[in-house]
ZADO-1210 file (C-alpha; in nm, 4 decimals, padded with zeros to 6 digits):
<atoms>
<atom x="01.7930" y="02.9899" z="-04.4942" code="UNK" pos="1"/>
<atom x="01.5535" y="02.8136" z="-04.2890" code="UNK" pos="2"/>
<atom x="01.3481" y="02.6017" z="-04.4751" code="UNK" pos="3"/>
<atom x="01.1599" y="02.4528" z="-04.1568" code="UNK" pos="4"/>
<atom x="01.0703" y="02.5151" z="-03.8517" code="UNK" pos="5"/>
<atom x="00.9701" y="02.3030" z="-03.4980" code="UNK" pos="6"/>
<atom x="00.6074" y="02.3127" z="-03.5969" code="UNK" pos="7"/>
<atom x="00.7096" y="02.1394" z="-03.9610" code="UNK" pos="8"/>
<atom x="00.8460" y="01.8676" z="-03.8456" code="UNK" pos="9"/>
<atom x="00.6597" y="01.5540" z="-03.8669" code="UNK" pos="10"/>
<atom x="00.7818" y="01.2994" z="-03.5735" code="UNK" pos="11"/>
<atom x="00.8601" y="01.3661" z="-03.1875" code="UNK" pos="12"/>
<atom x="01.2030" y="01.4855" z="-03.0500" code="UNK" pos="13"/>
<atom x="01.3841" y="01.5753" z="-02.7352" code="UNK" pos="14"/>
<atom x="01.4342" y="01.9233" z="-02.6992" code="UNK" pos="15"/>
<atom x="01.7491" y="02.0055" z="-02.5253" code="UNK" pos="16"/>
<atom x="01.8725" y="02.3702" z="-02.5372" code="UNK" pos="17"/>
<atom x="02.1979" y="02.3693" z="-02.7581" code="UNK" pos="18"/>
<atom x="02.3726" y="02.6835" z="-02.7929" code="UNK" pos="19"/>
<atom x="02.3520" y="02.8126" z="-03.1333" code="UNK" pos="20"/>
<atom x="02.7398" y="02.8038" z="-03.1905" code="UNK" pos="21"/>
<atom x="02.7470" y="02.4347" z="-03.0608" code="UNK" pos="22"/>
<atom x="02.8876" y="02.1962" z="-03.3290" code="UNK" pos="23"/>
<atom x="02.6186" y="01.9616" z="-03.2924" code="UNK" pos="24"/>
<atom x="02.4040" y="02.2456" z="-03.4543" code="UNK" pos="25"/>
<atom x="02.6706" y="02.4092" z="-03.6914" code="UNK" pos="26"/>
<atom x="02.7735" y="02.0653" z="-03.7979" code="UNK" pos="27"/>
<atom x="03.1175" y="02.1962" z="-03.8195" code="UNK" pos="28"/>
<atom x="03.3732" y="01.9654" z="-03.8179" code="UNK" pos="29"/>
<atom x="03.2031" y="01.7460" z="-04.0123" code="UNK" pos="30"/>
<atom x="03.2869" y="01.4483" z="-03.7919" code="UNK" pos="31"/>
<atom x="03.0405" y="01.5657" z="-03.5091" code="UNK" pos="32"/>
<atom x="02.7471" y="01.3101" z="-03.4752" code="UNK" pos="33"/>
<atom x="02.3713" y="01.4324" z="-03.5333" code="UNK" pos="34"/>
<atom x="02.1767" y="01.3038" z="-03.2588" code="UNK" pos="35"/>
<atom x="01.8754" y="01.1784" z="-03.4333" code="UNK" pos="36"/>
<atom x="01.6542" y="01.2492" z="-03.1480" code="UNK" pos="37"/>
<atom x="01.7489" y="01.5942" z="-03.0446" code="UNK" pos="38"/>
<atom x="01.5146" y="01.8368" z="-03.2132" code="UNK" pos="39"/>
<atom x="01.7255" y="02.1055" z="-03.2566" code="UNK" pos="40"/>
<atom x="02.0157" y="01.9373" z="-03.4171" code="UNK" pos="41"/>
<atom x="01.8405" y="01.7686" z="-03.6688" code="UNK" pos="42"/>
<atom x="01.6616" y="02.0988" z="-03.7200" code="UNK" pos="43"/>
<atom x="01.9462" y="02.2799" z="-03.8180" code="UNK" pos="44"/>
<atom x="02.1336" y="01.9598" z="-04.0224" code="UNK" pos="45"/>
<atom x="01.7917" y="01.9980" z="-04.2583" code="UNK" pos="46"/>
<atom x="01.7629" y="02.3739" z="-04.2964" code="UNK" pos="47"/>
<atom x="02.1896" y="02.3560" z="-04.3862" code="UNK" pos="48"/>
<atom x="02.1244" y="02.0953" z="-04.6370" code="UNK" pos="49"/>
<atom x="01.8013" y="02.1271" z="-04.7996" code="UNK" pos="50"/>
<atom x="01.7470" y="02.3681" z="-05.1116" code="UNK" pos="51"/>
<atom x="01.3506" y="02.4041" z="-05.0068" code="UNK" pos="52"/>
<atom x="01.0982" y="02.2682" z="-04.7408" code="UNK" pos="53"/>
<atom x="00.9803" y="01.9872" z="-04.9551" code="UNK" pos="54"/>
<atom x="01.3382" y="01.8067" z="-04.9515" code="UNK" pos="55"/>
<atom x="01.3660" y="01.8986" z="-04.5646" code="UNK" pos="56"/>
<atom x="01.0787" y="01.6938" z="-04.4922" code="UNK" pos="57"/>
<atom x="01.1558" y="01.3655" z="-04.7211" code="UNK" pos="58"/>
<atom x="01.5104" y="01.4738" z="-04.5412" code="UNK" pos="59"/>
<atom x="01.3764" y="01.3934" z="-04.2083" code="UNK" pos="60"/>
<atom x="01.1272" y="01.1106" z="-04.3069" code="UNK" pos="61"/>
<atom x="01.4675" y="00.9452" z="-04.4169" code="UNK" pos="62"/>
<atom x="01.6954" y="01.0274" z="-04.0884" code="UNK" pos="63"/>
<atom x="01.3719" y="00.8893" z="-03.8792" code="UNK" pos="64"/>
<atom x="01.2674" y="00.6237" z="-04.0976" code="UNK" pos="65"/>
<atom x="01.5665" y="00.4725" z="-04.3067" code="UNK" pos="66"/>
<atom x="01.9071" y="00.5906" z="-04.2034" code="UNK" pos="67"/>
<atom x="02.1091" y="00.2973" z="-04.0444" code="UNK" pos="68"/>
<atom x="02.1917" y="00.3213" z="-03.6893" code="UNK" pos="69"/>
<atom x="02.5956" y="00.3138" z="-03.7783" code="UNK" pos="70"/>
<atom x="02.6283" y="00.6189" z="-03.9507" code="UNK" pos="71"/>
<atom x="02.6328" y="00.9113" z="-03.7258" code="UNK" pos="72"/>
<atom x="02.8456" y="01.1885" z="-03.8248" code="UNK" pos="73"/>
<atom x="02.6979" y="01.4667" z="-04.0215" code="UNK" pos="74"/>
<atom x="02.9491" y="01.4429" z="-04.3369" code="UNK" pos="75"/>
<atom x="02.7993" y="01.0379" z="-04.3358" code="UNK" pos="76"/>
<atom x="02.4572" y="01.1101" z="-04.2339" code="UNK" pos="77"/>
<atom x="02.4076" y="01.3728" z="-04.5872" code="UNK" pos="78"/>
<atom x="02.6066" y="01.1296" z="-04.7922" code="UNK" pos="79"/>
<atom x="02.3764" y="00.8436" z="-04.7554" code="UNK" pos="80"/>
<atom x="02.1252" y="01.1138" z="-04.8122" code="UNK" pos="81"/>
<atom x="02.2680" y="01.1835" z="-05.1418" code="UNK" pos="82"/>
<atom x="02.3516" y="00.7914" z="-05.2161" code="UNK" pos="83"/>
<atom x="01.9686" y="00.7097" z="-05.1098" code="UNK" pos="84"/>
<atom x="01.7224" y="01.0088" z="-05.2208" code="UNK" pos="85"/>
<atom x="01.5688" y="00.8470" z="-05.5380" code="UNK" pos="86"/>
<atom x="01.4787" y="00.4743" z="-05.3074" code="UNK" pos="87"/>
<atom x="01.2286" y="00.7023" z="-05.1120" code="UNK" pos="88"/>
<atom x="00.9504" y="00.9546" z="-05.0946" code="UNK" pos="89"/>
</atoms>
């Protein structure tokens, strides 16, 4: 479900068309690195693992705001989600 959309998001990206399939959008394998800048991945890596709109959003205020520049890959990138959700708003 989408939780999100372009207008919800709260800081600037790149948007470079990505087909849908693309495993930069379907995050599948896990390895694949989410390009923090690219709009429409890091669209799609919050509406795949948020449960509502509210934990998209502190989702991306993370990525943009917290998430150290060595971990990349998508698998990484929601497990220091996990590790880190209760240090932030």
């Amino acid at each position: 479900m989408a939780w999100i959309g372009v207008n919800d998001l709260q800081f600037k990206y790149s948007w470079t068309a990505i087909p849908p399939d693309d495993a930069r959008v379907t995050g599948k394998p896990d390895s694949t690195f989410l390009n923090r800048g690219e709009g429409y991945e890091v669209l799609a890596f919050l509406n795949r693992v948020s449960s509502d709109k509210a934990g998209a959003l502190k989702g991306e205020r993370m990525i943009k705001s917290h998430l150290p520049g060595d971990i990349r890959s998508h698998k990484n990138v929601l497990q220091w989600l996990i590790d880190n959700w209760g240090k932030y708003i």
